[in-house]
N, C-alpha and C positions, 0 to 999 in steps of 0.2 A: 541463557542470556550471554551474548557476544558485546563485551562493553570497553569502550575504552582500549581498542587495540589501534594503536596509532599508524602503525605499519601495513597494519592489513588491507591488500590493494582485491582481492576476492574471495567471497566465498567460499567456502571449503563444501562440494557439491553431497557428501555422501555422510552427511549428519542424522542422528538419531535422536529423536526428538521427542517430549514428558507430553505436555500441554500445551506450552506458551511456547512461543520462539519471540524474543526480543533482542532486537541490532539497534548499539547505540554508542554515537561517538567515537566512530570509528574513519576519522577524518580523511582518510586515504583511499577507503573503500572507492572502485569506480565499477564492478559491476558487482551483483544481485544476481545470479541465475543456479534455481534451485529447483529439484522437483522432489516434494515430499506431500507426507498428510500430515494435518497439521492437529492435532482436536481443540483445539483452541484459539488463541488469538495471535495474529501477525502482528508484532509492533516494531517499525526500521522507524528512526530519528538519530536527528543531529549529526549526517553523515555529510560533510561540506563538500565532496567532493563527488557526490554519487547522482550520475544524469540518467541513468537508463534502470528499471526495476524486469527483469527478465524471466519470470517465473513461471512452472507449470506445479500448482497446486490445489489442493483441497482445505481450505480454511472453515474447521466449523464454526468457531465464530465471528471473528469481527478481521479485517485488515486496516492496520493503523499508519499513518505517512505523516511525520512531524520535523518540521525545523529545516527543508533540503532545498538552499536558495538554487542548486541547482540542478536539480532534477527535472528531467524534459519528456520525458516518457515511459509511459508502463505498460507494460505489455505482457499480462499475465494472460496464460490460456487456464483459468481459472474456474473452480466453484468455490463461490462467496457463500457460507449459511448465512452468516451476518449481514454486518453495515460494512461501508468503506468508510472511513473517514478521513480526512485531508485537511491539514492543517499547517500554516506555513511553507506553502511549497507555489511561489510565484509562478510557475512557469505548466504548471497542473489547471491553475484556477478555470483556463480555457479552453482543456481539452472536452471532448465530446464524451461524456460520462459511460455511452454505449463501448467503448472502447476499452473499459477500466477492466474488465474480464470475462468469460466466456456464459455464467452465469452469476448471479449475484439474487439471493433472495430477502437480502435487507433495503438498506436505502444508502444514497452514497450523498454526504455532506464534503462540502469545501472550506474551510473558514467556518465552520458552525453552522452554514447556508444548503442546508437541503436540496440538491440538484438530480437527484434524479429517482425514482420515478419523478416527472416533474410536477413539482406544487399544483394542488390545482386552484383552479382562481378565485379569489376572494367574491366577487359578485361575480356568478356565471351568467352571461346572454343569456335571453328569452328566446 
């Protein structure tokens, strides 16, 4: 867990990692660009300053994006086992979900809003 480091402006690219990797509150961070395996879940939040997520990895389960009013794009060359999920991150809410990583075998929520595969539709055409 990387928490609470106020100063830290990037990633340290050559980390060695249990299960989780969790980034949080680390208000100076301005990039992300990382390549690892991950066996568990990606969690970044609360990073006030973090626009761009740059990563080439293997997440077995889940990638997490919470609290980043300014974050503008991700751009992971990715395998997702899991879900994405997306939560307070204004400037995410309308990118094109196809974009969010290379493979993804869960589902990618925005706001709790399940966007992709997309919903299928309540009453389907005859």
């Amino acid at each position: 867990m990387i928490s609470d480091l106020g100063n830290l402006e990037r990633m340290p690219s050559n980390l060695k990692v249990g299960k989780d990797v969790s980034i949080a509150q680390c208000d100076k961070l301005k990039e992300v660009g990382m390549h690892l395996d991950i066996p568990g879940n990606l969690s970044i939040s609360r990073c006030a300053e973090l626009e761009e997520l740059n990563i080439e990895i293997n997440v077995g389960e889940s990638l997490r994006l919470f609290e980043m009013p300014s974050m503008k794009e991700v751009d992971p060359k990715s395998r997702i086992h899991g879900d994405i999920i997306i939560g307070d991150c204004p400037h995410l809410a309308a990118v094109d979900p196809i974009f969010y990583a290379t493979e993804i075998l869960g589902v990618i929520k925005v706001d709790g809003e399940k966007v992709w595969p997309a919903p299928e539709p309540e009453n389907p055409a005859p």
